[in-house]
C-alpha positions in Angstrom: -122.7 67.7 -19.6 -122.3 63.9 -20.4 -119.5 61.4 -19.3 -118.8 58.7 -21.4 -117.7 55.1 -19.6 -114.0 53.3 -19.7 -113.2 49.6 -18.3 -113.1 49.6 -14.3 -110.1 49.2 -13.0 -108.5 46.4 -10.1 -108.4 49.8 -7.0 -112.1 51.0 -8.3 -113.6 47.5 -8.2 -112.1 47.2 -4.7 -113.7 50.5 -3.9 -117.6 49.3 -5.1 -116.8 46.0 -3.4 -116.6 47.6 -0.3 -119.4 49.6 -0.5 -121.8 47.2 -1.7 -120.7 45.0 0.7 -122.7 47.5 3.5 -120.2 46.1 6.1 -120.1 49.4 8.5 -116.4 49.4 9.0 -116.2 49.9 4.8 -118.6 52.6 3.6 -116.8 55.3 4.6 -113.7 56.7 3.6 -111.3 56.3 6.7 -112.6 52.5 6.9 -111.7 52.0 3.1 -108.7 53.7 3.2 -107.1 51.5 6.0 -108.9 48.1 4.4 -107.3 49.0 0.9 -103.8 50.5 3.2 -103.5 53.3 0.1 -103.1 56.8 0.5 -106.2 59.0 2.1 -105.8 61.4 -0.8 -106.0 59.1 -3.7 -109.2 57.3 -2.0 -111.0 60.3 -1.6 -110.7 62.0 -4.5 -111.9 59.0 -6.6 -114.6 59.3 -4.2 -115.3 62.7 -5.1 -115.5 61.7 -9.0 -118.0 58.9 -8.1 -120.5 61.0 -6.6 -120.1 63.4 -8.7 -120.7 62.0 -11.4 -124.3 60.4 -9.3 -122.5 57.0 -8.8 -122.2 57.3 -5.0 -124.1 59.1 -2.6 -122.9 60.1 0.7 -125.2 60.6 3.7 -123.5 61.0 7.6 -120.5 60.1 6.3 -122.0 57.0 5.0 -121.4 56.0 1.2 -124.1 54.4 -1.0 -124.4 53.1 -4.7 -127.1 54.5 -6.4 -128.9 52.3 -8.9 -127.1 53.3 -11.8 -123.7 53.1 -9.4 -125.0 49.6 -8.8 -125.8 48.9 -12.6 -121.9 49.9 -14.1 -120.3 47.9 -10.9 -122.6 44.7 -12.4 -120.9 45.9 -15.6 -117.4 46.1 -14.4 -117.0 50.1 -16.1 -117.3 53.3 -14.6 -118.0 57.1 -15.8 -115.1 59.2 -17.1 -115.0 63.1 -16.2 -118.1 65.1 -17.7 -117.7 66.8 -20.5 -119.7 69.3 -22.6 -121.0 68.4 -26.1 -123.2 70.2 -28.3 -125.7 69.3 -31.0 -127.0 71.6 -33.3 -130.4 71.1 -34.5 -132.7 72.5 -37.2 -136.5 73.2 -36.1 -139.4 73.2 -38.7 -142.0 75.6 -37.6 -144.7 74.3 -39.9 -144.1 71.0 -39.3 -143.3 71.3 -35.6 -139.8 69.4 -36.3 -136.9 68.9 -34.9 -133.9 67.4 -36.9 -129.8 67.6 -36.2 -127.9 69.4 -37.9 -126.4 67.2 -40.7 -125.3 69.3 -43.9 -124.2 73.0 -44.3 -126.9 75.0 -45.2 -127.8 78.1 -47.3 -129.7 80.7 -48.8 -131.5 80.3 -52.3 -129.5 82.9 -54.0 -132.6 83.9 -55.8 -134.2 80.4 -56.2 -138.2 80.3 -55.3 -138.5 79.4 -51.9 -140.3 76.3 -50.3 -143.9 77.8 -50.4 -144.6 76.6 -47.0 -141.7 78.8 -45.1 -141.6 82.1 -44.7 -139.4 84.1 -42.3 -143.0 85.5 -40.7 -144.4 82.5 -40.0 -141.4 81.5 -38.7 -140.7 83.6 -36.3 -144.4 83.9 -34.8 -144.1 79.9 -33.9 -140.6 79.9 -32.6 -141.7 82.4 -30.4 -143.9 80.1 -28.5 -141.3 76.5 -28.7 -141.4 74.9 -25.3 -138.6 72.6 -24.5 -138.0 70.0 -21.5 -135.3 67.3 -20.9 -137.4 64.3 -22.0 -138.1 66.0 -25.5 -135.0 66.6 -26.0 -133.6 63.1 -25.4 -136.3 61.8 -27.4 -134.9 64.0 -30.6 -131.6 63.4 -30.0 -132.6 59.4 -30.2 -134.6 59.7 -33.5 -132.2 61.8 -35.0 -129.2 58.8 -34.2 -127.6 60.6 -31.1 -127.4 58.6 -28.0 -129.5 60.5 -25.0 -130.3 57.6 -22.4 -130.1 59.4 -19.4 -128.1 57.4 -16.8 -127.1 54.9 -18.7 -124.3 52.6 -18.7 -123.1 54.4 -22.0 -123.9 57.9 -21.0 -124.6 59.4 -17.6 -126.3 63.3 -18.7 -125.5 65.1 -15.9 -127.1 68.6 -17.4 -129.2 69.7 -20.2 -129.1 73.2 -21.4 -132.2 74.1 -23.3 -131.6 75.3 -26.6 -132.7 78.9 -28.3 -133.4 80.0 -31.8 -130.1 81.9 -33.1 -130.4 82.0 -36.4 -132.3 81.1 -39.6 -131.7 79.1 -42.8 -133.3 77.3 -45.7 -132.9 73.8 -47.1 -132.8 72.0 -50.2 -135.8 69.7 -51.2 -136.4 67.5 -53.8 -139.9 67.7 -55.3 -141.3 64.9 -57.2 -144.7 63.7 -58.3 -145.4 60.2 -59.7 -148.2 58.8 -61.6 -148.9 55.3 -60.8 -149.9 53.6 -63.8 -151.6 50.2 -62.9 -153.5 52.1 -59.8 -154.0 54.9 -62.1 -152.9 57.4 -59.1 -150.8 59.8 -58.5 -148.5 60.8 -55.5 -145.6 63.2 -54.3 -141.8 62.2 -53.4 -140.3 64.9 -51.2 -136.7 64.0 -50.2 -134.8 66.2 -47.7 -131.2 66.5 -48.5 -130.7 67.1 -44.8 -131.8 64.1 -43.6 -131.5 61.8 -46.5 -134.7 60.4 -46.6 -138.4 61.0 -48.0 -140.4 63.2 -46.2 -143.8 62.0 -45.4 -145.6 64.6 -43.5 -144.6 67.2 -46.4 -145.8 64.7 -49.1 -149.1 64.5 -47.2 -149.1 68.3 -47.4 -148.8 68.6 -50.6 -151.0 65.8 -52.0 -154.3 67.2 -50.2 -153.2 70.8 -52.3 -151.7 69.9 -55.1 -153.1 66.6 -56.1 -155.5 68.0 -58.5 -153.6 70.4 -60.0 -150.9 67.6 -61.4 -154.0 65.0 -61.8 -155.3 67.9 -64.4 -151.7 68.1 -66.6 -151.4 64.3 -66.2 -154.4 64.4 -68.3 -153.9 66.4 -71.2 -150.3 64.0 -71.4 -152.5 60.4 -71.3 -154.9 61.3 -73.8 -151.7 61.7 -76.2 -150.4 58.5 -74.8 -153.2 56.6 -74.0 -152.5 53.6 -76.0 -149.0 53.4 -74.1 -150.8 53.5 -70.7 -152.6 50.5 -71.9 -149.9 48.5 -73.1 -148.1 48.7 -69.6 -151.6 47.9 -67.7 -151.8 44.6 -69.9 -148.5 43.8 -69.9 -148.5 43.8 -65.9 -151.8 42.4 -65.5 -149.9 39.6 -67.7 -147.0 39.5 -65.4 -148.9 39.2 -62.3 -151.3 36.3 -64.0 -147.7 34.3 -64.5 -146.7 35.1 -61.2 -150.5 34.1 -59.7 -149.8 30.8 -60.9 -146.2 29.7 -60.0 -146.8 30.9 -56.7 -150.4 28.4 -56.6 -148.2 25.9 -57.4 -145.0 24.3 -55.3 -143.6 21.2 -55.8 -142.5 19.4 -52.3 -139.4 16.4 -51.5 -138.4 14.9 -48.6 -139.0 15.4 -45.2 -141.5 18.8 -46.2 -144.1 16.5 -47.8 -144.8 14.9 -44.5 -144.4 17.7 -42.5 -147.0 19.8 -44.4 -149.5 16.3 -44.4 -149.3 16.9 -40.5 -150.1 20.7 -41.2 -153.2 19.5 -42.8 -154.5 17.3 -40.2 -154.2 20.4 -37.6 -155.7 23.4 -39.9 -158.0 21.6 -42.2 -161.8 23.3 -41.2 -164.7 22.0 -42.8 -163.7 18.4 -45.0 -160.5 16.4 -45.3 -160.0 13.6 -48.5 -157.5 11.4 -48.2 -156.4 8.8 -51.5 -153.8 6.3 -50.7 -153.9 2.7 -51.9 -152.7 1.0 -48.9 -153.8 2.1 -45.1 -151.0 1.1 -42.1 -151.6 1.1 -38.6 -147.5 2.1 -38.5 -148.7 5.0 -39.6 -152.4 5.8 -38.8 -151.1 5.1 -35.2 -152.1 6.9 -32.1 -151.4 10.1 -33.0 -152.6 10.4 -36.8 -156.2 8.9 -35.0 -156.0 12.2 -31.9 -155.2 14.3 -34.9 -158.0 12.7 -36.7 -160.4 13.2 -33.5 -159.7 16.9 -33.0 -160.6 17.7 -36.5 -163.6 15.9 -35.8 -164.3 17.9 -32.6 -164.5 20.9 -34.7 -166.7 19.5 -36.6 -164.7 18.5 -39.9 -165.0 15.5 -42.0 -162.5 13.2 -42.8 -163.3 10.8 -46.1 -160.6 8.0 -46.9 -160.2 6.0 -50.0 -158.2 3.6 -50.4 -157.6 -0.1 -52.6 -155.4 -1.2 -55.6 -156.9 -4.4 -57.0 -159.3 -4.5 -59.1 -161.4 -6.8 -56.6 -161.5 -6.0 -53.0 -161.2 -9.8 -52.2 -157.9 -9.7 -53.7 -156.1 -6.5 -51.8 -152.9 -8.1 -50.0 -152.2 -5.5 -47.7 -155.6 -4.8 -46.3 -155.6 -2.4 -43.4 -157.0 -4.8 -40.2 -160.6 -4.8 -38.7 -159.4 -3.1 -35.6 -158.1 -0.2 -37.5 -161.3 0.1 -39.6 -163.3 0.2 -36.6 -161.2 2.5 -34.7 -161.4 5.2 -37.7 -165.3 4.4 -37.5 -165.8 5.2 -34.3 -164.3 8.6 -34.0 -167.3 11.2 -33.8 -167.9 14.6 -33.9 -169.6 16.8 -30.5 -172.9 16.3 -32.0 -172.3 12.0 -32.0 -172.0 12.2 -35.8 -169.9 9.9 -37.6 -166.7 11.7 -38.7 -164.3 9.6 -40.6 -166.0 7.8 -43.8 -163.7 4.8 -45.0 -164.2 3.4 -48.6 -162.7 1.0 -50.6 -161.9 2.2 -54.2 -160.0 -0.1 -55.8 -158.2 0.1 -59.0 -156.6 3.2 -58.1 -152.8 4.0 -57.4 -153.7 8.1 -56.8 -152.3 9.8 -53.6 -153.8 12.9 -52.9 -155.0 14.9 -50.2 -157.5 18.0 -50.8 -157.5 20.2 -47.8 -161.3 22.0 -47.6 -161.6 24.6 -51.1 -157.5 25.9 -50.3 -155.2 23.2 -51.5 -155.0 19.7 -53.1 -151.8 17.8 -53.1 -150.8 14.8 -54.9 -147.5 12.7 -55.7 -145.9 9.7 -55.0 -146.0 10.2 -51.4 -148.1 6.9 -49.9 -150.1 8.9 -47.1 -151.5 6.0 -45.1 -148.6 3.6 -45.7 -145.6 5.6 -45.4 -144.9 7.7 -42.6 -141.7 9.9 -44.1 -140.1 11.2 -41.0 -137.2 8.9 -41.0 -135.1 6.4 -43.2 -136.4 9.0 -46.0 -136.9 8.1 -49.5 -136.9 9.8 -52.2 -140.6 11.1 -53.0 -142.0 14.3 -54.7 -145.6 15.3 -54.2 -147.3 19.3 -55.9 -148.9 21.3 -53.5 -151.3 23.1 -55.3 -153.8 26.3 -54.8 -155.2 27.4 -57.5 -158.6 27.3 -56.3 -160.5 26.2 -60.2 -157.4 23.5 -59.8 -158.6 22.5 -56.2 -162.6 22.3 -57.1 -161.5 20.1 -60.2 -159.7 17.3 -57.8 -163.1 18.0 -55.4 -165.6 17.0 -57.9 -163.5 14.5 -59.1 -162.7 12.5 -55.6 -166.2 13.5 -54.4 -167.8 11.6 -57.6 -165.8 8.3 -56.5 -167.5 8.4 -53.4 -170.9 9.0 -54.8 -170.7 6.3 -56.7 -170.4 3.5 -53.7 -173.0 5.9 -52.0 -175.5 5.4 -54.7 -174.1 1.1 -54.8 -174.7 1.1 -51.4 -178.2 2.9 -51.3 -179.3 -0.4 -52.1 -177.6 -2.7 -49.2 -179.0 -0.3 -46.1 -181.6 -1.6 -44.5 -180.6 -1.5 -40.5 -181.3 2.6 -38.7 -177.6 2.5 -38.3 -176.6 1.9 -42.0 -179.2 5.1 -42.7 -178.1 6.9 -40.4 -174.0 6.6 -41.5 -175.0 7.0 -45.0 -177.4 10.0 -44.5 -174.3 11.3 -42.6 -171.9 10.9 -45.1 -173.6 11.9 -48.4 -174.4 15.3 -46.8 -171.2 16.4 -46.0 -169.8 16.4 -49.9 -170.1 19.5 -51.7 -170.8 18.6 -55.6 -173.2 17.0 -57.5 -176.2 18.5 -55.7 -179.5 17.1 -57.7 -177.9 14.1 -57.6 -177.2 13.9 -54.4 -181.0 15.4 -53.3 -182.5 12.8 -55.7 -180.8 9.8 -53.4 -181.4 11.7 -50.4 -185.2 11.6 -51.4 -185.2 8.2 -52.4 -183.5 6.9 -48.8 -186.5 9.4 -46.9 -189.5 7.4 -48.9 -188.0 3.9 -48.3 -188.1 5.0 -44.7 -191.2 6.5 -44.6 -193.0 3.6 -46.6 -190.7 1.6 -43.3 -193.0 4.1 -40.8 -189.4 4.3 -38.9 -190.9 7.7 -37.6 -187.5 8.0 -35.1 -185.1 7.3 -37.6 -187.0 10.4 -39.6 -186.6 12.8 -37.6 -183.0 11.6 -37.0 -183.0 12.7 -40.9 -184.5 15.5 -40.6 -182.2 17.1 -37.6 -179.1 16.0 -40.1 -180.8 18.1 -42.6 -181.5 20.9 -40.2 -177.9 20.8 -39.3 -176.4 20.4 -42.6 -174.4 23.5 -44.4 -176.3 23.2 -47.2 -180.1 23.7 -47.9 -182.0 20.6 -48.7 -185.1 21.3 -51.0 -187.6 18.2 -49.6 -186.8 19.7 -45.9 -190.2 22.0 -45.7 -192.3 18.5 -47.1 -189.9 16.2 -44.2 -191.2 18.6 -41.5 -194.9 19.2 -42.3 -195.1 15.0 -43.0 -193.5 14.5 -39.6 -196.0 17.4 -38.4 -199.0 15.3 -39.8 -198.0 11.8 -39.3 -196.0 12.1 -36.2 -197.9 14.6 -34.1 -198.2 12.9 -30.5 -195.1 12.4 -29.7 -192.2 14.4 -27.8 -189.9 13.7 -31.0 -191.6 16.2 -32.9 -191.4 19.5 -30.6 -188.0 18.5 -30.1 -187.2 18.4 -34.5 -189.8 21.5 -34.6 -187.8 23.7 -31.8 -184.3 22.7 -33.8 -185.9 24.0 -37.1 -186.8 27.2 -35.3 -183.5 27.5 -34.3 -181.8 27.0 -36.9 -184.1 27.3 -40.3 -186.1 30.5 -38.9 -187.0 31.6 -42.0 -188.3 27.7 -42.8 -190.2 27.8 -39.4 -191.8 31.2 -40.0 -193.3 29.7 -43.3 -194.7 26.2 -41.4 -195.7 28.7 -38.5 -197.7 30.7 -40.8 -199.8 28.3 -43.1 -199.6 25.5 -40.5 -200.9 27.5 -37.4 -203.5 25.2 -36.3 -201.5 21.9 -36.8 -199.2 23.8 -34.1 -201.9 24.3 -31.7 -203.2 20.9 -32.3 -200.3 19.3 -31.3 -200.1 22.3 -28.4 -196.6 23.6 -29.8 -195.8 27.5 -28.7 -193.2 29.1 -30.9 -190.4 30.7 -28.9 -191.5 34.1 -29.0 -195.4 33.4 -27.8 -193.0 31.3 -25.0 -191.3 34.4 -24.1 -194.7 36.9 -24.2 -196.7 34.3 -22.4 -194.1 33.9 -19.2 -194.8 38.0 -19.6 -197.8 37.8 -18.5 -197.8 35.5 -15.6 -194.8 37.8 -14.3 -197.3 40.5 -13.9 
């Protein structure tokens, strides 16, 4: 039994107000009546409907709302009079599924039956359905019939469980495809019923019948083979064309800055920046937080920037304050984070975001900010990743090259130690970059600046990629350096994080260790052991 809902009206609303009021004098009938001054009959037997229809409650005399009572008076509508509807639903004894009834049905009229049915099985599982209120609702709901019980739409006063009266057969559509670029192949099963595709009978068949069509499929593609190829190639083809617009997008207006900012918050490992001119309008406070929280997760910012052909001759020169600011921002290990270089001679804009994407345009990164009194600028964001390690080893060889000038000018521990910094945080070029490395570690060895060599050496510890001199830096510093409280520090950082490396010093250099009385961690761990017992 279900009662649909209709608008409240002005006498019903006074009736709810009343009783929700919880005034004594107004939750009862006679005390309504003689508030409202209409007839005792007409009071009551509204009354009546409510709680019939479990909107009111009546205990001593004394009416209530129930929640849904309370819930249609919020909504200003009440329940009509219950009536009886019925659904008819089909039930799938192999499947254990329930469906409504949507088409007329039939027999075959000789066709071949649905392999899967038969009346015997059929009858041997609908002999043992269970049914409860909940299930049924929860059909009803799949199947596009509304079942919420108590709710504003419906109030289901009564559920009749449903039996098996009769039996019937369906129409399916049987269809098997060969997927020729997965080379594959699959069944379609669509129920005319329903009017959709029937996955649970598709599974079915595919674990049975899979091999049977693979086999006949067979004897067909070695007649056709040469077609079969020609539609691999050509989508192979299709998908290369696609591949590349999609690595490439060209950006205007406001979404060039907007995905500059995007960079600054999601770039993970190194950051390159080419603009000619630098502005502290625009590397203000914010771009320098954003700047400092990539460097907190330990990325690397490098910045190029210069025009003229002569440093000397740059007219818009970011200031000194600025320049220092962007120097001092370090990583959590005290690590310079933010290399600044002038170029010169370049009028480039690009930014390359780690190996995923390098952009470049007329978009002035540093100078132009590009969130308000927009001009009109165009910049290609671009992805394709042998496009992206092209504009790396590019902008990572103009930086090498004042690294390599400048290898000359260092002299001062802090000039070493911002240069080693820098140098090992690019990714190309490697033998070229090992051979300066080397050469900066003998100038300061040939300095005896033992400190400043193990500074060196941590950096290399630390670095993401493997420096070939590091097993000759340690065992000099093992040799040369081996009083002081520098070296067990360098050697327990090595054995951290180069085990392999330390294994190999540990092995052939086992009395150097106990000469300078260093215990690896795991003779640490055995010998605190043995004390314990």
């Amino acid at each position: 039994m279900v009662a649909k809902h209709r608008k409240m009206n002005i006498i019903e609303e006074f009736i709810f107000k009343c009783i929700n009021s919880g005034t004594p004098d107004l939750t009862n009938v006679e005390g309504i009546t003689s508030f409202l001054k209409i007839n005792d009959v007409f009071i009551r037997g509204r009354i009546q409907e409510f709680i019939k229809n479990k909107v009111l409650i009546e205990e001593n005399e004394v009416l209530f709302l129930t929640d849904t009572g309370k819930d249609i008076y919020k909504k200003g509508i009440v329940p009509s009079n219950p009536k009886q509807e019925t659904l008819m639903f089909y039930y799938e004894p192999m499947f254990h599924k329930w469906t409504l009834k949507g088409g007329d049905s039939y027999l075959p009229e000789g066709e071949e039956l649905f392999p899967l049915y038969n009346e015997e099985k059929a009858n041997e599982k609908a002999a043992n359905i269970l049914f409860d209120e909940q299930e049924i609702i929860t059909i009803g709901n799949q199947s596009g019939a509304i079942f919420e019980t108590e709710s504003v739409q419906f109030v289901i006063d009564d559920i009749v469980v449903p039996y098996i009266f009769d039996y019937t057969y369906q129409r399916f559509g049987e269809f098997w495809v060969y997927d020729t670029i997965e080379d594959s192949i699959y069944c379609r099963v669509w129920d005319e019923n329903q009017n959709i595709f029937r996955e649970d009978i598709q599974s079915y068949l595919e674990e049975r019948e899979a091999i049977h069509y693979r086999r006949k499929l067979q004897e067909e593609m070695q007649e056709r083979e040469e077609y079969f190829h020609q539609i691999r190639r050509a989508f192979v083809q299709q998908q290369d064309q696609q591949k590349k617009k999609d690595e490439v997008a060209i950006l205007r207006g406001l979404p060039i800055r907007e995905a500059f900012m995007k960079s600054l918050k999601e770039t993970k490992h190194k950051l390159m920046i080419m603009s000619p001119w630098i502005s502290e309008k625009v590397v203000d406070n914010e771009m320098l937080r954003l700047f400092k929280n990539l460097a907190d997760r330990n990325t690397v910012i490098y910045i190029g920037w210069g025009i003229a052909k002569r440093e000397d001759l740059e007219d818009r020169r970011p200031t000194d304050a600025l320049l220092s600011r962007l120097k001092q921002i370090r990583d959590k290990n005290g690590n310079q984070a933010v290399f600044v270089h002038w170029i010169g001679n370049h009028h480039t804009k690009e930014v390359i975001s780690d190996h995923s994407y390098h952009m470049l345009g007329s978009f002035n990164w540093l100078s132009y900010r590009g969130d308000y009194n927009i001009r009109d600028e165009s910049v290609y964001k671009i992805e394709n990743l042998e496009m992206v390690n092209e504009a790396i080893q590019h902008t990572e060889n103009l930086f090498l090259d004042l690294l390599e000038n400048r290898k000359r000018e260092i002299w001062t521990e802090e000039e070493v130690r911002g240069w080693m910094q820098e140098i090992i945080r690019l990714d190309t070029q490697k033998q070229r970059r090992y051979s300066l490395v080397s050469k900066v570690i003998q100038e300061v060895k040939e300095r005896e600046e033992l400190p400043l060599l193990h500074e060196i050496c941590t950096l290399l510890i630390t670095a993401k990629t493997s420096f070939p001199g590091l097993s000759d830096l340690v065992l000099y510093l093992l040799y040369v350096d081996n009083q002081s409280k520098q070296l067990h520090q360098t050697l327990r950082t090595v054995e951290e994080l180069k085990p392999t490396l330390f294994q190999k010093i540990s092995k052939e250099q086992q009395e150097q260790l106990q000469f300078i009385q260093y215990t690896p961690k795991s003779q640490r761990h055995s010998s605190k052991r043995k004390k314990k017992k």
